[in-house]
N, C-alpha and C positions, 0 to 999 in steps of 0.2 A: 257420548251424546253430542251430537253435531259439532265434532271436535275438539270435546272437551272431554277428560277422561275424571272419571267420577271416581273414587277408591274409599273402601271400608273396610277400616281396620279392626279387628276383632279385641274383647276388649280384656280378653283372658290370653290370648296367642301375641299379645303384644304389648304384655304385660313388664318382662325383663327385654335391657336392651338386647341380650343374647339373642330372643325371640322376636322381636323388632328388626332386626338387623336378615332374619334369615325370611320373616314376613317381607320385607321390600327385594332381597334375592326372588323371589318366587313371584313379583308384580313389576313388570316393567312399567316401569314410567317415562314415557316419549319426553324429553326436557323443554321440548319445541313445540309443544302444545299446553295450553291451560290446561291446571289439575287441582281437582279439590279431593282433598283429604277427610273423610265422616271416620273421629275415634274418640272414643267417652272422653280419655282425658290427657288432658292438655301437656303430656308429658313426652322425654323424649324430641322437642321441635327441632333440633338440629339436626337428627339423622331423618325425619321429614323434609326439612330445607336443601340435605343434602341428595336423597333420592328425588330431587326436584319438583317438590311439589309445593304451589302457588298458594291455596288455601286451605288452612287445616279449621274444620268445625267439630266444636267439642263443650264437654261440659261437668260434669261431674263436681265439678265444685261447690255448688249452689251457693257461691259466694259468700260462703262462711257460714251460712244457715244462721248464724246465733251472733248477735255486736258481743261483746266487743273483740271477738277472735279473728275479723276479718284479714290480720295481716299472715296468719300460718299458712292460707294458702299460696298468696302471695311469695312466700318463701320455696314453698315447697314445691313449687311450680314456676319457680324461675322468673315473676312477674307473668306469667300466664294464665294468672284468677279468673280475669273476668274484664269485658269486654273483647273489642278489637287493638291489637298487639301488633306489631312488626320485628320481624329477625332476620337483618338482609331481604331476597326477595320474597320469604313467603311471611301469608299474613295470618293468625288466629286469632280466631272470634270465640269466643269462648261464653256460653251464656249461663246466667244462675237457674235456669231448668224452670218447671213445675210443681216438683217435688219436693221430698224432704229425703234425708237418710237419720236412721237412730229417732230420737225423737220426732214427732207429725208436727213441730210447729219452726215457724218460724220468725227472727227477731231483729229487727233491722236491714231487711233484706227485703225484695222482693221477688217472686216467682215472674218467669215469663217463658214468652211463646217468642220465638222471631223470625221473622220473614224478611227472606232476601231476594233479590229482584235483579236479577241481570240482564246487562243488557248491551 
């Protein structure tokens, strides 16, 4: 898109690094052009940062859904829970969604929508 390459990562084919690894064989990524990266979740950024991609947006987390467990995802995810992140040059934004998973509520957290705006 006016020299920016857009990429969406599937969220079952990119699930093991195995499959990770042979998903970026199969997408070339120009290194010399901006690239954002759309995959549920926030895992895996190294071999993102490494196929050269600028920004990964993602989410899955919902930021713990429930206080006071906020820090398992945190773990699990490398410091890549939630917000905006940096690892070398690429950046992930990682937001707590709209939604819920398992139970419909949530506790200490908030649901969002976010809007980005380049320019």
């Amino acid at each position: 898109i006016d020299g920016m390459q857009v990429v969406g990562a599937d969220y079952h084919t990119t699930a093991s690094r195995e499959h990770y690894a042979d998903f970026f064989s199969k997408v070339p990524i120009n290194k010399s052009l901006p690239s954002i990266l759309i995959k549920h979740v926030p895992s895996n950024v190294d071999m993102a940062r490494e196929a050269g991609i600028n920004l990964q947006l993602s989410g899955h987390t919902h930021r713990a859904q429930m206080q006071p467990v906020s820090f398992m995802p945190r773990l699990i995810y490398n410091g890549f829970d939630y917000g905006l992140k940096s690892s070398g040059p690429i950046q992930v934004l990682v937001s707590s969604g709209v939604g819920t998973w398992g139970p419909p509520l949530r506790v200490g957290t908030q649901s969002e929508i976010i809007l980005l705006t380049f320019e």
